[in-house]
Backbone atoms as SQL, in Angstrom:
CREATE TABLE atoms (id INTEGER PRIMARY KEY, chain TEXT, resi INTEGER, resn TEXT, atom TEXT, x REAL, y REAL, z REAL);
INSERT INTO atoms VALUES
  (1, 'A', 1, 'UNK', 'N', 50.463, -83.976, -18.772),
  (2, 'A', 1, 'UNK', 'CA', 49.670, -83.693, -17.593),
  (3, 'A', 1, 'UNK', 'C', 50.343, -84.200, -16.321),
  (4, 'A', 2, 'UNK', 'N', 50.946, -85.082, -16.425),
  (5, 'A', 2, 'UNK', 'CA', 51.719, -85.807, -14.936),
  (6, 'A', 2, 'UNK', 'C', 50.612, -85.788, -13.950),
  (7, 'A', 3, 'UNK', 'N', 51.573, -85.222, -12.866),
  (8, 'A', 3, 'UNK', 'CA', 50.664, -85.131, -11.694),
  (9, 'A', 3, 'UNK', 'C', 49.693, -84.368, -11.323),
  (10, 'A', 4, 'UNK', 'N', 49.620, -83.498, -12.068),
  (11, 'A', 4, 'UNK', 'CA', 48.588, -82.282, -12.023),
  (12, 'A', 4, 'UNK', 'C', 47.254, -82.797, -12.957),
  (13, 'A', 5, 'UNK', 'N', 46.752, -83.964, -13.359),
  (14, 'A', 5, 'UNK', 'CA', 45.883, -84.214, -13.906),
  (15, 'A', 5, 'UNK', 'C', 44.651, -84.144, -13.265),
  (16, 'A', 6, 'UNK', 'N', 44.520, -84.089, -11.673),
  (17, 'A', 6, 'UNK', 'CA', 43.540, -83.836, -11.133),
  (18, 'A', 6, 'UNK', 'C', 43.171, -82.485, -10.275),
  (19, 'A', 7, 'UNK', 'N', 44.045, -81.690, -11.198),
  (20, 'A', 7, 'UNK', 'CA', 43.975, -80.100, -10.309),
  (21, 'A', 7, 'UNK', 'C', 43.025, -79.488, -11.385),
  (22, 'A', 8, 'UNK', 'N', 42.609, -78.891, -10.066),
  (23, 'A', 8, 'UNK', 'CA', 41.310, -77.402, -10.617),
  (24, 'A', 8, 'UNK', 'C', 42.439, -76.195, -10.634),
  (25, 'A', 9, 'UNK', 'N', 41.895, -75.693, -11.746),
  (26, 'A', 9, 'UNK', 'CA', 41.878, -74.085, -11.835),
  (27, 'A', 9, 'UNK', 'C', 42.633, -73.396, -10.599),
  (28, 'A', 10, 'UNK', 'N', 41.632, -73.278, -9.778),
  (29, 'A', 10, 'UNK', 'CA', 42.173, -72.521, -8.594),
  (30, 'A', 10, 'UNK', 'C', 43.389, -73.227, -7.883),
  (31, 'A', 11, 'UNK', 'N', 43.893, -74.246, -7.946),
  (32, 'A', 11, 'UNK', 'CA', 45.048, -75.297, -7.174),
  (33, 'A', 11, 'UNK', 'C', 45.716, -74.564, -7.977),
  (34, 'A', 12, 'UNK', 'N', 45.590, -74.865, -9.127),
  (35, 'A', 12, 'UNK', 'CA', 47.103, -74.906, -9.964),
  (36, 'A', 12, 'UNK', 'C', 47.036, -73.767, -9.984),
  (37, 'A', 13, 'UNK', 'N', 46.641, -72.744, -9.805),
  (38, 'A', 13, 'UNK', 'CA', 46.839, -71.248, -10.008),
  (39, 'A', 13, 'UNK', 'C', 47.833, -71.049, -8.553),
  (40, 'A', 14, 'UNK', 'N', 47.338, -71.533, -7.963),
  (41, 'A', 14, 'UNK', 'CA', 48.136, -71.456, -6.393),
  (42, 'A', 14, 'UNK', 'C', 49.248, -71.788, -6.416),
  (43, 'A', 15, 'UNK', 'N', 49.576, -73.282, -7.216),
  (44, 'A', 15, 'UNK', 'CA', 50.719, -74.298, -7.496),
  (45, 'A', 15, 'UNK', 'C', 52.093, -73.343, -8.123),
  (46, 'A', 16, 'UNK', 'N', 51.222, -72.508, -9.220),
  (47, 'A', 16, 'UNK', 'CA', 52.335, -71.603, -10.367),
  (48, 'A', 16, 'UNK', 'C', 52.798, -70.410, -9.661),
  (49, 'A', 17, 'UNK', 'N', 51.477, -69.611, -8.494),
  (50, 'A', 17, 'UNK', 'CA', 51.778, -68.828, -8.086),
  (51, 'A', 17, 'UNK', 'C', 52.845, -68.867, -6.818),
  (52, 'A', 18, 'UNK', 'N', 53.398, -70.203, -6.145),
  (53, 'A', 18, 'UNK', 'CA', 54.183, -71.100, -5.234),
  (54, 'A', 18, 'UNK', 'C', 55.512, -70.785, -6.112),
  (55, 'A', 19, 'UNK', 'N', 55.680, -71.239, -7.303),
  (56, 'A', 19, 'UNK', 'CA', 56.638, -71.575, -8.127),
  (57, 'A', 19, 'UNK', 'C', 57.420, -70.537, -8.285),
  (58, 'A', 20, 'UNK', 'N', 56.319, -68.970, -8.748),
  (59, 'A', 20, 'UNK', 'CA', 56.998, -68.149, -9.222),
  (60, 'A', 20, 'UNK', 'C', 57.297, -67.079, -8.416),
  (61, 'A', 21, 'UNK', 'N', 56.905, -67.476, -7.508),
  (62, 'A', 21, 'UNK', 'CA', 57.385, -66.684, -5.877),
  (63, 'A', 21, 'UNK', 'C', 58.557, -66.782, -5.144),
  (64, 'A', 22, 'UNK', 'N', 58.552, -68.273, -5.585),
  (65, 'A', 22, 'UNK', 'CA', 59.930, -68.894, -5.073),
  (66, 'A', 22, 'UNK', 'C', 60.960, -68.554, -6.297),
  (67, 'A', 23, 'UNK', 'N', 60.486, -68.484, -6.948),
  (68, 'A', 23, 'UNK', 'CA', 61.990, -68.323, -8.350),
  (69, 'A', 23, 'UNK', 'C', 61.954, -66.818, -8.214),
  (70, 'A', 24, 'UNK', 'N', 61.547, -66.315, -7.744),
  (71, 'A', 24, 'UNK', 'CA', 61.424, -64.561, -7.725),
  (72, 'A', 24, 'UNK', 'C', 62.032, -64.370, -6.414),
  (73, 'A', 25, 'UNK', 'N', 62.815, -65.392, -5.298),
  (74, 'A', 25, 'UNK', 'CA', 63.154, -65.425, -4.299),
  (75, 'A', 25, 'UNK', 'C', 62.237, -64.230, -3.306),
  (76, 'A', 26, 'UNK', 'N', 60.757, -64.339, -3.314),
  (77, 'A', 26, 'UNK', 'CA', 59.953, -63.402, -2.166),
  (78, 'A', 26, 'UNK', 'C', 59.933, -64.005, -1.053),
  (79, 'A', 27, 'UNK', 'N', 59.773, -63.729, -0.161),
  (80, 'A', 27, 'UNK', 'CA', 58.911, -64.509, 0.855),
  (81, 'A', 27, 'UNK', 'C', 56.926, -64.065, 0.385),
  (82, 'A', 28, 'UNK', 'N', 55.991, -64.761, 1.323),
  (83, 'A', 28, 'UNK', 'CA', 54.641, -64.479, 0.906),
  (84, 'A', 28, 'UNK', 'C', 54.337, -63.107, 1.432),
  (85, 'A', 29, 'UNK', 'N', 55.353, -63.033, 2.310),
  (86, 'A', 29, 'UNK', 'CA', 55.060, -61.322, 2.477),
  (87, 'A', 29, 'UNK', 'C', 55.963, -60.200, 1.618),
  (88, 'A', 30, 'UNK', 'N', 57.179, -60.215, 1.072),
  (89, 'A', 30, 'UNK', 'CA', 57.248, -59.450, 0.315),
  (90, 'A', 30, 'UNK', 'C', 56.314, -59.191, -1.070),
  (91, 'A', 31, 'UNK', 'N', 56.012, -60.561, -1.408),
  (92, 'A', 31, 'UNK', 'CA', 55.189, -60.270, -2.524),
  (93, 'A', 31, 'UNK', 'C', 53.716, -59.669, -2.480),
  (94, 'A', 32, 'UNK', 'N', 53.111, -60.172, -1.090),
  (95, 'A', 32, 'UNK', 'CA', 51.878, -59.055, -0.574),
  (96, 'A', 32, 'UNK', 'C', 52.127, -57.664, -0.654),
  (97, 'A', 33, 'UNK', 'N', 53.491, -57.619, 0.023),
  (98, 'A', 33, 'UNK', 'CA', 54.198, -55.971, 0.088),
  (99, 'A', 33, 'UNK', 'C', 53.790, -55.169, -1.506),
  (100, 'A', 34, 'UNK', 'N', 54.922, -56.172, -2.418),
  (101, 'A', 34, 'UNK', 'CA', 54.985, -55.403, -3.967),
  (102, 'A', 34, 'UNK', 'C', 53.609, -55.342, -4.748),
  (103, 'A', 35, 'UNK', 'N', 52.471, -56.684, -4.460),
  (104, 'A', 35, 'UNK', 'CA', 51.608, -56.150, -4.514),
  (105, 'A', 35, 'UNK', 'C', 50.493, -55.549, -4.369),
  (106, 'A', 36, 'UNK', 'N', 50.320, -55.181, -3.430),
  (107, 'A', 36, 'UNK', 'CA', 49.463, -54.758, -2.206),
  (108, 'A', 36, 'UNK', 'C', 48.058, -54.959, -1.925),
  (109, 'A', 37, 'UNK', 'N', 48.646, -56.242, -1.628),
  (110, 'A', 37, 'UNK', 'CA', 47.337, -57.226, -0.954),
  (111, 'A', 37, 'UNK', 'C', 47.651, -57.904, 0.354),
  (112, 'A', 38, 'UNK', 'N', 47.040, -58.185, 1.006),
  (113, 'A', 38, 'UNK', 'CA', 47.262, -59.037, 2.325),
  (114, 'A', 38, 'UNK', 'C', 48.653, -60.319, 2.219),
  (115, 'A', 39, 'UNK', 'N', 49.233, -60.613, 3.117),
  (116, 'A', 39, 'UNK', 'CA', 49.747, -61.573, 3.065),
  (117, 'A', 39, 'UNK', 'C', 49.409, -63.267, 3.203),
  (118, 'A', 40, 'UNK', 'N', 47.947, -63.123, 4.310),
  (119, 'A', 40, 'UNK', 'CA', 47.543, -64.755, 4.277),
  (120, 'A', 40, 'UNK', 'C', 46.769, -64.218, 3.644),
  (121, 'A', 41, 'UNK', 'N', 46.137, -63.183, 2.339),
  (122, 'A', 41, 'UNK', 'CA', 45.677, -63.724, 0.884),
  (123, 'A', 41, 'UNK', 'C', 46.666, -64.521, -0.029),
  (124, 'A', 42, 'UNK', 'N', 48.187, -63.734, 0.279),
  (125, 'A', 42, 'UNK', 'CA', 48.806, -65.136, -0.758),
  (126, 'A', 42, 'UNK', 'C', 48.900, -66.401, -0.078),
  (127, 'A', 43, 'UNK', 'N', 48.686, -66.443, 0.954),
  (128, 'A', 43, 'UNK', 'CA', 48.640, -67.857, 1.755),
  (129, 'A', 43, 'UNK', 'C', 47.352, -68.777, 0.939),
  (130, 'A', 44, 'UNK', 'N', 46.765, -68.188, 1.033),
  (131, 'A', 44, 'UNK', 'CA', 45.138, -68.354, 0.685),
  (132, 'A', 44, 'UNK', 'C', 44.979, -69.116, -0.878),
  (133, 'A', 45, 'UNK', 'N', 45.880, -68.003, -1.725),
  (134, 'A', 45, 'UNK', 'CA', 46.092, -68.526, -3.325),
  (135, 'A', 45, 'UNK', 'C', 46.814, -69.667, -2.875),
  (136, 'A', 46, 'UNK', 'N', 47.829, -69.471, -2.753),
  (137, 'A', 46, 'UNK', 'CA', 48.900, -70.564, -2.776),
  (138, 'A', 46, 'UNK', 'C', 48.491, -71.831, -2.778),
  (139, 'A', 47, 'UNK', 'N', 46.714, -71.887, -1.240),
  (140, 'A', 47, 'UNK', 'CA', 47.165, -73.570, -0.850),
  (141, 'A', 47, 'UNK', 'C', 46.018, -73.606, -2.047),
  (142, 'A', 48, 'UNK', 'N', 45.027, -72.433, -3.008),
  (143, 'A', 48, 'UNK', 'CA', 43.803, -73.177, -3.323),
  (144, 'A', 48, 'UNK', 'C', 43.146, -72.828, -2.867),
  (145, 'A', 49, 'UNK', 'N', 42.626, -72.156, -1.541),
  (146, 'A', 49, 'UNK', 'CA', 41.679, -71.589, -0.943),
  (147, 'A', 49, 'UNK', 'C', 40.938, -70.653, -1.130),
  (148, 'A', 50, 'UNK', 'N', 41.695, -69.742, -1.892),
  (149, 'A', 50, 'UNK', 'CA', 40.701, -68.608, -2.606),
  (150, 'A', 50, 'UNK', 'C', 41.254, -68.316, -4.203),
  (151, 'A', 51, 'UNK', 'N', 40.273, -67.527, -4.588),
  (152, 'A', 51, 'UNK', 'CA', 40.482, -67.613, -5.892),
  (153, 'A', 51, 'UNK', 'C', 40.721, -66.175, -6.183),
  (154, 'A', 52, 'UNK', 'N', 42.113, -65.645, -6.974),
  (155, 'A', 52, 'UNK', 'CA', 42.404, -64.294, -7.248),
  (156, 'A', 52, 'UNK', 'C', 41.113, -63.419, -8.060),
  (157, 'A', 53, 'UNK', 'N', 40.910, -62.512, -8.365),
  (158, 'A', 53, 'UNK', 'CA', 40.422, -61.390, -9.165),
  (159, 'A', 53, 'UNK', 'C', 41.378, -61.092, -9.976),
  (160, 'A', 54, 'UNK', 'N', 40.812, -60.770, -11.578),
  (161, 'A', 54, 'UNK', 'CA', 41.747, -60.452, -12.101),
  (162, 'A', 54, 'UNK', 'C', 42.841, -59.109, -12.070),
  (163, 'A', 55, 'UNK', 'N', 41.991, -58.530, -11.262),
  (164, 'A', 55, 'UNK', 'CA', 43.024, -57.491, -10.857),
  (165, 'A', 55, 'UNK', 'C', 44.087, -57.703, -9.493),
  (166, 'A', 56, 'UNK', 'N', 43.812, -58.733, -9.196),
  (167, 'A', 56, 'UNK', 'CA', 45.271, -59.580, -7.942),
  (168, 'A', 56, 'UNK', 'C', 45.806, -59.999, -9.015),
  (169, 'A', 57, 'UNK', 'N', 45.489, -60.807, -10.182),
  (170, 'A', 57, 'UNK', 'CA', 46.275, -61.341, -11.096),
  (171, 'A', 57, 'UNK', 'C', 47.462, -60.530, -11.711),
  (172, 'A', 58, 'UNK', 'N', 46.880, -59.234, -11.980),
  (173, 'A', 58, 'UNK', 'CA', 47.664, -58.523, -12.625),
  (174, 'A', 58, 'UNK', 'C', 48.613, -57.914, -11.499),
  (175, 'A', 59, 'UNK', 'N', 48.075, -57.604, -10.642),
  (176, 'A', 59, 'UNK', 'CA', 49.178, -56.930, -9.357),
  (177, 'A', 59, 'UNK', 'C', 50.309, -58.132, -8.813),
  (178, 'A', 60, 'UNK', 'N', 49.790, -59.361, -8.761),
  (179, 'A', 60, 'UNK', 'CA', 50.828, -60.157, -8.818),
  (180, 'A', 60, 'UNK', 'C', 52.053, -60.226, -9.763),
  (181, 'A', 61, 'UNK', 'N', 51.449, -60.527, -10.813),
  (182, 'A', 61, 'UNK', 'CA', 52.011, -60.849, -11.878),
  (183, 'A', 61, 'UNK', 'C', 53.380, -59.213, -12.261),
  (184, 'A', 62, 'UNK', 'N', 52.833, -58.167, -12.173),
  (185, 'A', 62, 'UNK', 'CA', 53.638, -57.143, -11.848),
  (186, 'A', 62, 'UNK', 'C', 54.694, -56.757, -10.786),
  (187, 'A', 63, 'UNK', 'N', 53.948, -57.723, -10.013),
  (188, 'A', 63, 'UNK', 'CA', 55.020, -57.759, -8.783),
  (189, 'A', 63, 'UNK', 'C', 56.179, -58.482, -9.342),
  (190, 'A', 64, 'UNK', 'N', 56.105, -60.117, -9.818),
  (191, 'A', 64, 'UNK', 'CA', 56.775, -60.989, -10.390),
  (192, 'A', 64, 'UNK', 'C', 57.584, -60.827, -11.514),
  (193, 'A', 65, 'UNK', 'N', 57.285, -59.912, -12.136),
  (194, 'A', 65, 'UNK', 'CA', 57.729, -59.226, -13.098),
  (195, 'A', 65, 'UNK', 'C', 57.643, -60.386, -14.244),
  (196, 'A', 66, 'UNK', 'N', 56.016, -60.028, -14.542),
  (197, 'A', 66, 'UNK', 'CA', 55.603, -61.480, -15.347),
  (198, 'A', 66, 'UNK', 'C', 54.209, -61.272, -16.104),
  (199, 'A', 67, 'UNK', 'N', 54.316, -61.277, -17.349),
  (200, 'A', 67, 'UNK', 'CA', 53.140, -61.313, -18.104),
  (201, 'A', 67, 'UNK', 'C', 51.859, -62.013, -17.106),
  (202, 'A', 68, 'UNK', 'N', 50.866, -61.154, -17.281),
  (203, 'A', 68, 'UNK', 'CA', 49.268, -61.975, -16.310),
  (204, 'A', 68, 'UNK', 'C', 49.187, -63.205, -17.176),
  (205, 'A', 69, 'UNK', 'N', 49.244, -63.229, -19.033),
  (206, 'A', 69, 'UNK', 'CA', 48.775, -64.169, -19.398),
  (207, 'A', 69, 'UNK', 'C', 49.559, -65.595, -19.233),
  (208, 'A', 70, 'UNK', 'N', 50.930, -65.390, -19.277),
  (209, 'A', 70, 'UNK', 'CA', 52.432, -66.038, -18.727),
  (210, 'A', 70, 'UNK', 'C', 51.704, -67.083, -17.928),
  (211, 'A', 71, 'UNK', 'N', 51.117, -66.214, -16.488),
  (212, 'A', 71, 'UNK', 'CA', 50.744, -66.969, -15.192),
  (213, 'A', 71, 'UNK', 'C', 49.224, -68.093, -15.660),
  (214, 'A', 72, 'UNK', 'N', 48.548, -67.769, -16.579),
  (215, 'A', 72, 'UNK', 'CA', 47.602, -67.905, -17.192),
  (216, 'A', 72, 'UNK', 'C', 47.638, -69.376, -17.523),
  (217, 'A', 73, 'UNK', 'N', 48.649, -69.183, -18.400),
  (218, 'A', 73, 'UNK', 'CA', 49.422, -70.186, -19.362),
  (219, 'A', 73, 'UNK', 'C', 49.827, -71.383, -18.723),
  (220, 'A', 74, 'UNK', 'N', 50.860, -70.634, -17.758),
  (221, 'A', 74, 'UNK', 'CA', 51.131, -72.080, -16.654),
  (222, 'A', 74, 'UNK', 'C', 50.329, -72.888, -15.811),
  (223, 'A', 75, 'UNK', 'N', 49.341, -72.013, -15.806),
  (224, 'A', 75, 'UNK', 'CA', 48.277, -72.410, -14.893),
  (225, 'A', 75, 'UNK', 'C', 47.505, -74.091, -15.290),
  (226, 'A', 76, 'UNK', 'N', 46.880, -73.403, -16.623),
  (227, 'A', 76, 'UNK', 'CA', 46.498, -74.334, -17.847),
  (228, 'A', 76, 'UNK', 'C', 47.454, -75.461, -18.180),
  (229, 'A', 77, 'UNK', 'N', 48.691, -75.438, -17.969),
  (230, 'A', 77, 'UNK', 'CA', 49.611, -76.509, -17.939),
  (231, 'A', 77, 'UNK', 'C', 49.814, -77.472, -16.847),
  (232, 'A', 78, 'UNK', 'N', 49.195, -76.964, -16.161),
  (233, 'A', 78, 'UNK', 'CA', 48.757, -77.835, -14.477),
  (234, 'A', 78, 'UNK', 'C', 47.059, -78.481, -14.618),
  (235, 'A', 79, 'UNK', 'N', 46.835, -78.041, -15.056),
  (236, 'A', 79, 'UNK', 'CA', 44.920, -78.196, -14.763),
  (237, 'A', 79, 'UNK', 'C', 44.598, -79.687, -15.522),
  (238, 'A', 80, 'UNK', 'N', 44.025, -79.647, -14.690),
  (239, 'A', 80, 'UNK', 'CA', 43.292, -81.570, -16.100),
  (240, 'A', 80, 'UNK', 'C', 42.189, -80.343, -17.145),
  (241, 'A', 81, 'UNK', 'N', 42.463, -80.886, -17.997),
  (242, 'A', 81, 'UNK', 'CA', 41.481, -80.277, -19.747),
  (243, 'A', 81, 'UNK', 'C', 39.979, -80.908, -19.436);
């Protein structure tokens, strides 16, 4: 758990979705671009502020070129149990 022992759901969803944006070299607006949603909505995920639908999940995650459950997974690897 490290440092992420006191993250919710929605943080760490933001945290993974930070991670894999950056390893996908986007900026927050290309990846709004690929998946066509607003750009301060990924602002929004990113810090924690809002919480995706699973159908942003999947348009992300397609953008990223990344299993939805993948993002899922990591997510849960951040979160306190």
């Amino acid at each position: 758990m490290g440092k992420y022992k006191d993250t919710s759901p929605g943080k760490a969803f933001g945290i993974v979705l930070r991670e894999l944006r950056k390893k996908a070299e986007f900026t927050q607006e290309n990846l709004a671009f690929e998946a066509g949603i607003e750009r301060n909505y990924v602002s929004l995920i990113e810090l924690g502020r809002n919480q995706p639908t699973i159908s942003v999940i999947f348009k992300l995650a397609k953008a990223l070129n990344i299993e939805p459950s993948k993002m899922i997974k990591l997510t849960e690897a951040k979160t306190s149990k």
